[in-house]
ChimeraX commands (.cxc) that place a marker at each C-alpha (Angstrom):
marker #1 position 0.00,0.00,0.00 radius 0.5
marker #1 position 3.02,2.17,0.66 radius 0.5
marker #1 position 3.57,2.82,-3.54 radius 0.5
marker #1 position -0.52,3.74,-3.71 radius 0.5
marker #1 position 0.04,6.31,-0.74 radius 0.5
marker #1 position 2.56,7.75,-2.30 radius 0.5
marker #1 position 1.73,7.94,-6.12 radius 0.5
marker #1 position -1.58,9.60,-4.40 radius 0.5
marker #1 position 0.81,12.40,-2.73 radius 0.5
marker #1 position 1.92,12.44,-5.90 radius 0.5
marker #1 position -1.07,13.68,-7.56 radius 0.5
marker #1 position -1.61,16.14,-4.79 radius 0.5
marker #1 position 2.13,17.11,-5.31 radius 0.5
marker #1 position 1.47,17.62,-9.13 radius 0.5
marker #1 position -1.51,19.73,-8.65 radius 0.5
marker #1 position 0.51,22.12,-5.99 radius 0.5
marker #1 position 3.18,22.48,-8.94 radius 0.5
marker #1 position 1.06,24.29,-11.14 radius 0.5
marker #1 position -0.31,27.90,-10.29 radius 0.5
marker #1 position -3.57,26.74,-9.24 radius 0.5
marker #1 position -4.73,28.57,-6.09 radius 0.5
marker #1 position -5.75,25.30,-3.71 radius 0.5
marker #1 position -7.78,26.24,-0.60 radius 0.5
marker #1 position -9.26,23.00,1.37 radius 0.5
marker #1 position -10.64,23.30,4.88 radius 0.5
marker #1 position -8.31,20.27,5.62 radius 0.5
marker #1 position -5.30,22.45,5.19 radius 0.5
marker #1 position -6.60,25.11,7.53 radius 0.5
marker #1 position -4.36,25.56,10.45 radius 0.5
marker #1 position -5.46,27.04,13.76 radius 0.5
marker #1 position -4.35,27.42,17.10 radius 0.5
marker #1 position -5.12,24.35,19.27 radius 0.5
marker #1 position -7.11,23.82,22.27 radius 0.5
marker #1 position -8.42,20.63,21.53 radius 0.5
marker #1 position -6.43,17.62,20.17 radius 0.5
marker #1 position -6.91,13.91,18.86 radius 0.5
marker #1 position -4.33,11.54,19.38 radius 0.5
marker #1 position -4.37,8.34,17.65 radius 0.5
marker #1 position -2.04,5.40,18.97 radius 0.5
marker #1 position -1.25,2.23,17.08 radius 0.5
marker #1 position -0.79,-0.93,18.80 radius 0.5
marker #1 position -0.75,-4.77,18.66 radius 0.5
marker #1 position -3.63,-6.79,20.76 radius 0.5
marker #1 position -1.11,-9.19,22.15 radius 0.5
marker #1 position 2.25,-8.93,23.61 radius 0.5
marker #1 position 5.59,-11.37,23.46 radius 0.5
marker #1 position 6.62,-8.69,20.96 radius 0.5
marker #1 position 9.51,-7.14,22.45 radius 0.5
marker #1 position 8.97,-3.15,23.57 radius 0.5
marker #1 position 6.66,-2.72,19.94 radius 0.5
marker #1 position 3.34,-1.81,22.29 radius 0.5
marker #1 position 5.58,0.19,25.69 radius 0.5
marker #1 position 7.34,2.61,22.62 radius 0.5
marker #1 position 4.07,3.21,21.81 radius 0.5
marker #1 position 2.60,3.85,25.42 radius 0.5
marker #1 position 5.99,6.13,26.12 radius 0.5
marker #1 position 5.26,8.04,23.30 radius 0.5
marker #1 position 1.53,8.27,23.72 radius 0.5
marker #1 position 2.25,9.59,27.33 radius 0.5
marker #1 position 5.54,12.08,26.35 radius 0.5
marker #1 position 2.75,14.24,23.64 radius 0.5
marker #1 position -0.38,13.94,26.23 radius 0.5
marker #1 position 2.09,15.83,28.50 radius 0.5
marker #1 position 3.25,18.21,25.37 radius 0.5
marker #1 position -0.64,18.86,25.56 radius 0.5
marker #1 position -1.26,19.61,28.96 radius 0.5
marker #1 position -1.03,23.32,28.92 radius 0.5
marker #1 position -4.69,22.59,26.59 radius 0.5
marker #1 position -5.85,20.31,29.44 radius 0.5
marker #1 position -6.50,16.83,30.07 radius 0.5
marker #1 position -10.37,17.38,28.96 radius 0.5
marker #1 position -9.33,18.76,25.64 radius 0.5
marker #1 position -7.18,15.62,24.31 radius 0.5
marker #1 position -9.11,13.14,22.86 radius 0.5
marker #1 position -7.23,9.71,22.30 radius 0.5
marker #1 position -8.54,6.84,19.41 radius 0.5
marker #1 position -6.39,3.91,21.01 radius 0.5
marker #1 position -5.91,1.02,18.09 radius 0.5
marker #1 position -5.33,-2.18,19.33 radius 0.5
marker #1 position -5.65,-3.67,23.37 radius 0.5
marker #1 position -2.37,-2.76,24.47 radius 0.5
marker #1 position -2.85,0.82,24.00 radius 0.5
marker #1 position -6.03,1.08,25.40 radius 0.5
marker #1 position -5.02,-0.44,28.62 radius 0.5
marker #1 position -1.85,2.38,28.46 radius 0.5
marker #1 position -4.51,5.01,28.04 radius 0.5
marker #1 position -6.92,3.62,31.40 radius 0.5
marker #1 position -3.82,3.79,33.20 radius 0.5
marker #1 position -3.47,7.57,32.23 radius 0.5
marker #1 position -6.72,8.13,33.38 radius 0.5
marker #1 position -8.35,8.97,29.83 radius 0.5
marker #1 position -11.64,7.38,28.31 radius 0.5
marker #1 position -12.25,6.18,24.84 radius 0.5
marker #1 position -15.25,6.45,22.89 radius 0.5
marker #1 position -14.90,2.92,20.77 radius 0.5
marker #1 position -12.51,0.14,20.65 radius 0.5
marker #1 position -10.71,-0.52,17.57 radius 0.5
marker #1 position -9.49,-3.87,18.37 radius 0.5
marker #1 position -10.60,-5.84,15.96 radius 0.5
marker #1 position -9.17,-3.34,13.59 radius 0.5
marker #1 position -6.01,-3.79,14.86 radius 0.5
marker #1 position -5.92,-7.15,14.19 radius 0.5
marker #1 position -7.17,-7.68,10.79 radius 0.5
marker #1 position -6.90,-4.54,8.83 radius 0.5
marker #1 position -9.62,-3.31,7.18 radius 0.5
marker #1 position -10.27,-0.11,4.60 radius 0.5
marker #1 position -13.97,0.25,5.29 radius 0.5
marker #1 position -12.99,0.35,9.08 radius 0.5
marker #1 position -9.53,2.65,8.53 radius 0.5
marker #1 position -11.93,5.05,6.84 radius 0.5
marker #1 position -14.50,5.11,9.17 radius 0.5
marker #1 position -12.04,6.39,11.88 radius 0.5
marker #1 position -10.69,8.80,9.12 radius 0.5
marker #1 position -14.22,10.31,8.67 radius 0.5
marker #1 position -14.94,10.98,12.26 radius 0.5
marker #1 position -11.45,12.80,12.64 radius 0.5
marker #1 position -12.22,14.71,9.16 radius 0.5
marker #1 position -15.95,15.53,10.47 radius 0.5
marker #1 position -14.73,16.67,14.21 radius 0.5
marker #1 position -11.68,19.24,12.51 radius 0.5
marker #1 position -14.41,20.28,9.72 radius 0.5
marker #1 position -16.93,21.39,12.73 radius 0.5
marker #1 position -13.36,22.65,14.77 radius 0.5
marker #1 position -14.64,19.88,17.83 radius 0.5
marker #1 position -11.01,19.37,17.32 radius 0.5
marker #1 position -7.82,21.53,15.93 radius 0.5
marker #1 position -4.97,19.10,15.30 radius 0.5
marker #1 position -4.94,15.12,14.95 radius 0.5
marker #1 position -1.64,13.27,15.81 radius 0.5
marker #1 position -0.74,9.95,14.73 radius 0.5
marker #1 position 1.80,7.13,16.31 radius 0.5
marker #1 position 2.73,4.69,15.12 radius 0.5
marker #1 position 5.79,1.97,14.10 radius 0.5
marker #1 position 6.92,2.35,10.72 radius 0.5
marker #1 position 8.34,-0.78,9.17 radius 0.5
marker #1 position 11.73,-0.48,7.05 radius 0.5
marker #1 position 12.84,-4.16,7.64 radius 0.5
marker #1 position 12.38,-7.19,10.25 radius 0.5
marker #1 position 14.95,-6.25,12.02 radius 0.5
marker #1 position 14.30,-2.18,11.76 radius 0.5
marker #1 position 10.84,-0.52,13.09 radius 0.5
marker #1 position 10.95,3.31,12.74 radius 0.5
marker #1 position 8.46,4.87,16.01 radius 0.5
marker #1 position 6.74,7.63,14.30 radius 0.5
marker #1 position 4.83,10.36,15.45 radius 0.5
marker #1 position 3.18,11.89,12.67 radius 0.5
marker #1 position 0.72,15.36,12.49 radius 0.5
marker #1 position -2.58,13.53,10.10 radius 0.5
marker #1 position -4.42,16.84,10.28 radius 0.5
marker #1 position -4.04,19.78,8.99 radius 0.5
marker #1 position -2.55,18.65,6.22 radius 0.5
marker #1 position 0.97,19.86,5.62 radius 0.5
marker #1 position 0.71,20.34,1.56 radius 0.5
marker #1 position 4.30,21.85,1.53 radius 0.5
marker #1 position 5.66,18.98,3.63 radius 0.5
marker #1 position 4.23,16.19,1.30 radius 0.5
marker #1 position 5.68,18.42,-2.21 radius 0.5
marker #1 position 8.72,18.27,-0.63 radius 0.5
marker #1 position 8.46,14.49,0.75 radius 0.5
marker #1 position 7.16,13.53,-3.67 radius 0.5
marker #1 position 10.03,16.00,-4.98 radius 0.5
marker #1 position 12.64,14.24,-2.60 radius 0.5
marker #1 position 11.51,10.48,-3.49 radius 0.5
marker #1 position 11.16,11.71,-7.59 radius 0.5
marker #1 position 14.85,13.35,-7.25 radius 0.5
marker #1 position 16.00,9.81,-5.34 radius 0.5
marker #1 position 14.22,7.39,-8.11 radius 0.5
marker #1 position 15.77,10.15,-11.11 radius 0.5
marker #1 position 12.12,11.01,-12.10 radius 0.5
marker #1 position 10.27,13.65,-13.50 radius 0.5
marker #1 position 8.07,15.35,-10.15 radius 0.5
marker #1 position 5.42,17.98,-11.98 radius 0.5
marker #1 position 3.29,16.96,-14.87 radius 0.5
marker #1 position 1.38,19.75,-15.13 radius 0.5
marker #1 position -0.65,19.41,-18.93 radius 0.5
marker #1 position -3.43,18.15,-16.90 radius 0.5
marker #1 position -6.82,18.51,-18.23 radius 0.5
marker #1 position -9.08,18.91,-15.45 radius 0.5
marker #1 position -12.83,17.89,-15.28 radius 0.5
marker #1 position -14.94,18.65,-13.69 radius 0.5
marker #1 position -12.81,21.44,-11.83 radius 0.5
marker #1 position -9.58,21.36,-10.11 radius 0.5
marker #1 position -11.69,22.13,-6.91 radius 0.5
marker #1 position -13.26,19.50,-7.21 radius 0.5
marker #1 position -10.72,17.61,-7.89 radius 0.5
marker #1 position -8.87,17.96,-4.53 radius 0.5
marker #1 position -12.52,18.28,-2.66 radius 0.5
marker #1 position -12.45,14.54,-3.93 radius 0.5
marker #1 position -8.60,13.80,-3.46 radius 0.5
marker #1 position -7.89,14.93,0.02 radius 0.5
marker #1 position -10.61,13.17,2.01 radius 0.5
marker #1 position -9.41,9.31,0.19 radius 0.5
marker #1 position -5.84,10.68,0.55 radius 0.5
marker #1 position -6.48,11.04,4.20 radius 0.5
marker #1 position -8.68,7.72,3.98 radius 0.5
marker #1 position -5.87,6.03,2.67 radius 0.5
marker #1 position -3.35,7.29,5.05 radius 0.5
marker #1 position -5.00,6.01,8.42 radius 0.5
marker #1 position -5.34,2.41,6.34 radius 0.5
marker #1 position -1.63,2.48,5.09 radius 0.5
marker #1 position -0.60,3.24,9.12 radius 0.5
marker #1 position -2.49,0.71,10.31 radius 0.5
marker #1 position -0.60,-1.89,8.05 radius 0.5
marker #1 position 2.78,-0.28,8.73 radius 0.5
marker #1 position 1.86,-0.91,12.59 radius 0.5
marker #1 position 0.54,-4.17,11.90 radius 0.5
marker #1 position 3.86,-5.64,9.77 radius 0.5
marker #1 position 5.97,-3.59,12.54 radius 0.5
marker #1 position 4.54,-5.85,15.12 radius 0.5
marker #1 position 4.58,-9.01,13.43 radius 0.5
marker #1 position 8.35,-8.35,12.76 radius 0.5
marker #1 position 9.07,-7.04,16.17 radius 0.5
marker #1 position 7.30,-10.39,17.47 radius 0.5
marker #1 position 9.65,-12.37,14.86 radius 0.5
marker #1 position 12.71,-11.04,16.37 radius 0.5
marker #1 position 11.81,-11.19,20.24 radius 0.5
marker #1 position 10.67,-14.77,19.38 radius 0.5
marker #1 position 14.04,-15.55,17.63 radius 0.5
marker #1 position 16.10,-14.02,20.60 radius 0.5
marker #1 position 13.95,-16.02,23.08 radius 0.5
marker #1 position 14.47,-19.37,21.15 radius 0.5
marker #1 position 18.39,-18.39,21.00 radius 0.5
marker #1 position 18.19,-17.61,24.70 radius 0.5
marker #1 position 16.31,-20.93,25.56 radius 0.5
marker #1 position 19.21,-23.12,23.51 radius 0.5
marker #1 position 21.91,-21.22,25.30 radius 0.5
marker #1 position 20.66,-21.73,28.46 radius 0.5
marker #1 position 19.81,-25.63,27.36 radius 0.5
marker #1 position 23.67,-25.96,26.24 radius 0.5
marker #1 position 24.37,-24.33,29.61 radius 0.5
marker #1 position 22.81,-27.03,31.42 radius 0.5
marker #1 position 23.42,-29.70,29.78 radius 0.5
marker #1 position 27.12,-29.08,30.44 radius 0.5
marker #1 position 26.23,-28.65,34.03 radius 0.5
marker #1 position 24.24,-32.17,34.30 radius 0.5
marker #1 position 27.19,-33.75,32.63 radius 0.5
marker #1 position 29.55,-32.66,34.74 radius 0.5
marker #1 position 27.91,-33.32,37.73 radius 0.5
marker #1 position 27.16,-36.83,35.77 radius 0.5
marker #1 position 30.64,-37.17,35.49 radius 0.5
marker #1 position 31.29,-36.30,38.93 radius 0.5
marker #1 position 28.84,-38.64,40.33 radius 0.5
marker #1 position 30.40,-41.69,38.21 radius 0.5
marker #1 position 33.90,-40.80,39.21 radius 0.5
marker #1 position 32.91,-40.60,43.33 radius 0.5
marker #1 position 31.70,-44.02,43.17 radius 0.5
marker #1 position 34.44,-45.34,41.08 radius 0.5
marker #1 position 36.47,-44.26,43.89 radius 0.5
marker #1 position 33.79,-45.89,46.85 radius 0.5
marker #1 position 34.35,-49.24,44.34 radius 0.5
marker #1 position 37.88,-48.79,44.43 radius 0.5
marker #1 position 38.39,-47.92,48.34 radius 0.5
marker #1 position 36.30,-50.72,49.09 radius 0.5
marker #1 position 38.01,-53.20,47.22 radius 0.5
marker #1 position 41.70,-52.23,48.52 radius 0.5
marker #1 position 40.36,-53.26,52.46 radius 0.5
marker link #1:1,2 radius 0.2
marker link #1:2,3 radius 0.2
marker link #1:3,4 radius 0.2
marker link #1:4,5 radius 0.2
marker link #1:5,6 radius 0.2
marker link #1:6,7 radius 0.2
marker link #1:7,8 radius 0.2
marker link #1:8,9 radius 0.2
marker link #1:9,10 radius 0.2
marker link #1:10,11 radius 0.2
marker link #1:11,12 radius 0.2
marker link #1:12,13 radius 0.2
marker link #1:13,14 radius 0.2
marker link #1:14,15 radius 0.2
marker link #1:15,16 radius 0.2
marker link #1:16,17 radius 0.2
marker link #1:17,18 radius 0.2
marker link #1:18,19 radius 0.2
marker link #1:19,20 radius 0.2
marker link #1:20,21 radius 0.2
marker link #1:21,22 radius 0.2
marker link #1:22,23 radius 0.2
marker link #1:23,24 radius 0.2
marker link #1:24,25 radius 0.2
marker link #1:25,26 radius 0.2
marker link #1:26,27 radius 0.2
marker link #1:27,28 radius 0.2
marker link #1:28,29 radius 0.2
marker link #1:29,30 radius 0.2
marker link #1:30,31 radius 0.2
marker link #1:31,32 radius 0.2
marker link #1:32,33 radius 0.2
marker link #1:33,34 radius 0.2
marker link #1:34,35 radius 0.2
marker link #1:35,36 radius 0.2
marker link #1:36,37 radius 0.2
marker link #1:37,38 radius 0.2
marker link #1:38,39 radius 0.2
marker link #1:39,40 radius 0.2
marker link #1:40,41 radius 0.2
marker link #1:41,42 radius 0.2
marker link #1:42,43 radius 0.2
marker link #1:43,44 radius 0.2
marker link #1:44,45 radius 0.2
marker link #1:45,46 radius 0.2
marker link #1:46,47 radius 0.2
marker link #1:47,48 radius 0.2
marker link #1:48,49 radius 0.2
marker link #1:49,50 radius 0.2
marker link #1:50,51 radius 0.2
marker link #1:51,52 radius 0.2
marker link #1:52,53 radius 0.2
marker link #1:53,54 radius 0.2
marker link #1:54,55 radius 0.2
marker link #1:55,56 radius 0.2
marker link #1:56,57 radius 0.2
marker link #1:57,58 radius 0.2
marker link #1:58,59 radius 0.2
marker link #1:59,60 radius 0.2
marker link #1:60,61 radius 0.2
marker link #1:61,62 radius 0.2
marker link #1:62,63 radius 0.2
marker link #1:63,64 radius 0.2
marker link #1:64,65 radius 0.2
marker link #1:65,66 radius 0.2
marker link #1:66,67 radius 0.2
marker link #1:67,68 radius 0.2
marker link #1:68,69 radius 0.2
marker link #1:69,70 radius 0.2
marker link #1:70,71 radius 0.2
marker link #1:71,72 radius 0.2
marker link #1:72,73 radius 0.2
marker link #1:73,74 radius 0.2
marker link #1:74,75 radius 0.2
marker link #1:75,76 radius 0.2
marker link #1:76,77 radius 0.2
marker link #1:77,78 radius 0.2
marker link #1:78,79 radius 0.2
marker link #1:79,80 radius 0.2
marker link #1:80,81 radius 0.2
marker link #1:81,82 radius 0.2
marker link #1:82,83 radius 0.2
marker link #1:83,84 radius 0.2
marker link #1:84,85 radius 0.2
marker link #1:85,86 radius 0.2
marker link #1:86,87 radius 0.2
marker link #1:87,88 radius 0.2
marker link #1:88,89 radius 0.2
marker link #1:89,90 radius 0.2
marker link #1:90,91 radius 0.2
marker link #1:91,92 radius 0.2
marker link #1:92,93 radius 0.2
marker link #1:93,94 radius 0.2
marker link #1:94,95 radius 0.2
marker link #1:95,96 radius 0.2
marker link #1:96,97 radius 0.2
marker link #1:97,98 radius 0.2
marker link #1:98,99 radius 0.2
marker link #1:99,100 radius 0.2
marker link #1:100,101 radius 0.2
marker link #1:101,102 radius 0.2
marker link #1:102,103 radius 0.2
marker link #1:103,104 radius 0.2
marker link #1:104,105 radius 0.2
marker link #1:105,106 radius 0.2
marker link #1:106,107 radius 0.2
marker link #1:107,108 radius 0.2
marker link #1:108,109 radius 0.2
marker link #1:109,110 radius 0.2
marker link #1:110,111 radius 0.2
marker link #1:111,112 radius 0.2
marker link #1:112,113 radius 0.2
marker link #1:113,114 radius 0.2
marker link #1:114,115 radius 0.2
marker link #1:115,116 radius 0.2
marker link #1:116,117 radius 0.2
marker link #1:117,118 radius 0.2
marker link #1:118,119 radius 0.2
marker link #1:119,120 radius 0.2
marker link #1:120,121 radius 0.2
marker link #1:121,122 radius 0.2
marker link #1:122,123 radius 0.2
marker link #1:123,124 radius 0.2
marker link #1:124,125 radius 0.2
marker link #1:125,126 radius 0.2
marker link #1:126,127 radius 0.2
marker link #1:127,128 radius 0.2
marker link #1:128,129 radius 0.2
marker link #1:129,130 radius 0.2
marker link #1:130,131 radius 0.2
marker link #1:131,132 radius 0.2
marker link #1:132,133 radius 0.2
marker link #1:133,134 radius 0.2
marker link #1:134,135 radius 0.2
marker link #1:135,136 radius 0.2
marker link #1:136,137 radius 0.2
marker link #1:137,138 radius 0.2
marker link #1:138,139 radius 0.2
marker link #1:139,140 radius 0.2
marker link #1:140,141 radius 0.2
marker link #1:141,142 radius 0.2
marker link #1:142,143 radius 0.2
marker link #1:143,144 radius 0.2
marker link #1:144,145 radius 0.2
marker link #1:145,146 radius 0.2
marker link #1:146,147 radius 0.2
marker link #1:147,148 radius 0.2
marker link #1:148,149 radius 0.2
marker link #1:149,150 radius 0.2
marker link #1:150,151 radius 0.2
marker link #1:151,152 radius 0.2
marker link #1:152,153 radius 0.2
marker link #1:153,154 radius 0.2
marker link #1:154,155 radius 0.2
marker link #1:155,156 radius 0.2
marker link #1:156,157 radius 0.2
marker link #1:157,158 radius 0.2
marker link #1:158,159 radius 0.2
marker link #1:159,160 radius 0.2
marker link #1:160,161 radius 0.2
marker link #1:161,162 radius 0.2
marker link #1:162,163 radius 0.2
marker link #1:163,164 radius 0.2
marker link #1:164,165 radius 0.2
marker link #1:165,166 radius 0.2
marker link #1:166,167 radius 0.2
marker link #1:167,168 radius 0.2
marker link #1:168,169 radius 0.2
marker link #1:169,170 radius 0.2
marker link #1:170,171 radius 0.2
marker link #1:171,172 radius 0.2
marker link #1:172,173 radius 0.2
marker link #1:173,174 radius 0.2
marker link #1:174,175 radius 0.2
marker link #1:175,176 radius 0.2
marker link #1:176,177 radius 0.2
marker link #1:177,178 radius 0.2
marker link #1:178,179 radius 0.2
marker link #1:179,180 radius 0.2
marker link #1:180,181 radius 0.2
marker link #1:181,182 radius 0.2
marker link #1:182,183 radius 0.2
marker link #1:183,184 radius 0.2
marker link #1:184,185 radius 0.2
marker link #1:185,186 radius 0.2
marker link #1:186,187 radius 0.2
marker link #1:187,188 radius 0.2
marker link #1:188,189 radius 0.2
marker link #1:189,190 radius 0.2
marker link #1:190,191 radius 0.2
marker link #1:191,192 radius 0.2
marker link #1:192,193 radius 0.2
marker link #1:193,194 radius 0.2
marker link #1:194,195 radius 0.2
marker link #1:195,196 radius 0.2
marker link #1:196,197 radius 0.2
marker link #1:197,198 radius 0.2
marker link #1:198,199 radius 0.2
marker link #1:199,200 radius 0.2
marker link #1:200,201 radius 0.2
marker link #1:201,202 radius 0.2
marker link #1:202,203 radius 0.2
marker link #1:203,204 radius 0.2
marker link #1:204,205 radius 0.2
marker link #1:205,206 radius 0.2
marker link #1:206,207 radius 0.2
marker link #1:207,208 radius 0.2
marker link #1:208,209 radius 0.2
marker link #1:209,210 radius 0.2
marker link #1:210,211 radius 0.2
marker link #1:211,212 radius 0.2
marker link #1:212,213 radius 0.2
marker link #1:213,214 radius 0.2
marker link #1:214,215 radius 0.2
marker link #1:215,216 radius 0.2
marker link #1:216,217 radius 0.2
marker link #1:217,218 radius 0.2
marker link #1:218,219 radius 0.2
marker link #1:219,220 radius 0.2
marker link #1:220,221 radius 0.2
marker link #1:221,222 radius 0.2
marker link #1:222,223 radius 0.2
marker link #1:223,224 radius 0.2
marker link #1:224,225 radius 0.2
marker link #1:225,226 radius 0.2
marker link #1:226,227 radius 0.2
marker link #1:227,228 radius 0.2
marker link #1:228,229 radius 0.2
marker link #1:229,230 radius 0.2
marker link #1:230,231 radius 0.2
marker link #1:231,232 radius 0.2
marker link #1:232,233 radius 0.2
marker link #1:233,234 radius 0.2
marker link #1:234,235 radius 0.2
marker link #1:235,236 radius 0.2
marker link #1:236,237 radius 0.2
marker link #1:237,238 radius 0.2
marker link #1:238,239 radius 0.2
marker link #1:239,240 radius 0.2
marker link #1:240,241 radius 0.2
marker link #1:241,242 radius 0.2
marker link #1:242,243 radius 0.2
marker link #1:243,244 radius 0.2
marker link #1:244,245 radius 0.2
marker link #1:245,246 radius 0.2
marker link #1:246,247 radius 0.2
marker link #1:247,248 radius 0.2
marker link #1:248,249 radius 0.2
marker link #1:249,250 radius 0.2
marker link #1:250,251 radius 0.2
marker link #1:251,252 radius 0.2
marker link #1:252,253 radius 0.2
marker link #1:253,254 radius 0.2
marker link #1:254,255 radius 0.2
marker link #1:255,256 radius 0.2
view
């Protein structure tokens, strides 16, 4: 999904190369005073520290926040881990998104995108964070904490225009021919860019913790046969010693 996201930035980074003027209330940025947090994190544990990064993350930007006050930060907590990190920082949740956690879905990812979109349209809330792991490798999960709304449009030109300059590609294509409207156009792109965003994290999380479960199970199967080895050269020795003590009693008794 991560090619998708970003041919879609793409788009949106092609349409901020040419002189159009784009205005979106998505893009509008205000002062806060009330906040959404969203946390990604596995239902299950035995995956190393993939869900307490999370949780110490979650709780270093609710303090950030507290100058807005606790009742003005509104956390989204995605998967069971998380959720019992945010009871034990005394905050509520509307829903649980457990089951999204689990087996990721689009319909689901955009539901939870629409409700964020809907409260920043009607300014319930000013600013939406995401966390989140992002996975480069099985052995390599980046923690990132990542602003979802407003929408940064100058952050994701220059995010396309680095990646086009990196692959030795061509960034603006801008003969488009536009129908309806290029207003409509983005009125129609941002919201399934934004759609597609909280469904791309919410894969990165999930192949983050399945990798970060890989390795803690590989270190605890390489801990379990050193400490096998360990033993086993502890039972033979005392084996060993065992034989050799009544090799000696044999011996003794046979010399009187």
């Amino acid at each position: 999904m991560l090619p998708y996201q970003q041919m879609l930035n793409r788009i949106l980074t092609n349409f901020l190369g040419t002189d159009m003027a784009i205005e979106s209330a998505f893009t509008e940025v205000r002062p806060v005073t009330r906040v959404a947090i969203v946390p990604f994190s596995s239902n299950s544990s035995l995956c190393g520290a993939f869900n307490s990064n999370v949780a110490r993350l979650l709780e270093k930007t609710v303090s950030e926040y507290s100058s807005i006050g606790r009742e003005n930060i509104v956390l989204y907590p995605v998967g069971k881990k998380i959720e019992e990190s945010v009871k034990k920082l005394g905050f509520s949740f509307e829903k649980s998104y457990q089951a999204m956690a689990d087996k990721p879905s689009y319909a689901e990812s955009c539901l939870l995108a629409q409700k964020l979109m809907q409260d920043f349209l009607e300014q319930r809330i000013d600013a939406v964070q995401l966390i989140y792991h992002h996975f480069k490798s099985t052995g390599s999960q980046v923690l990132v904490r990542e602003e979802f709304l407003p929408i940064d449009l100058e952050k994701i030109r220059k995010e396309a225009l680095s990646k086009a300059v990196s692959a030795n590609s061509s960034v603006y294509n801008n003969d488009y021919i536009i129908e309806p409207s290029a207003k409509q156009i983005i009125i129609d792109l941002l919201p399934k860019v934004l759609c597609q965003k909280i469904y791309t994290v919410l894969l990165d999380s999930n192949a983050s913790e399945h990798a970060a479960r890989t390795m803690a199970m590989q270190t605890a199967t390489d801990n379990a046969n050193d400490l096998i080895q360990d033993l086993t050269k502890q039972y033979n020795k005392s084996r060993q010693q065992a034989i050799t003590n009544e090799l000696l009693d044999i011996i003794g008794g046979s010399m009187k």
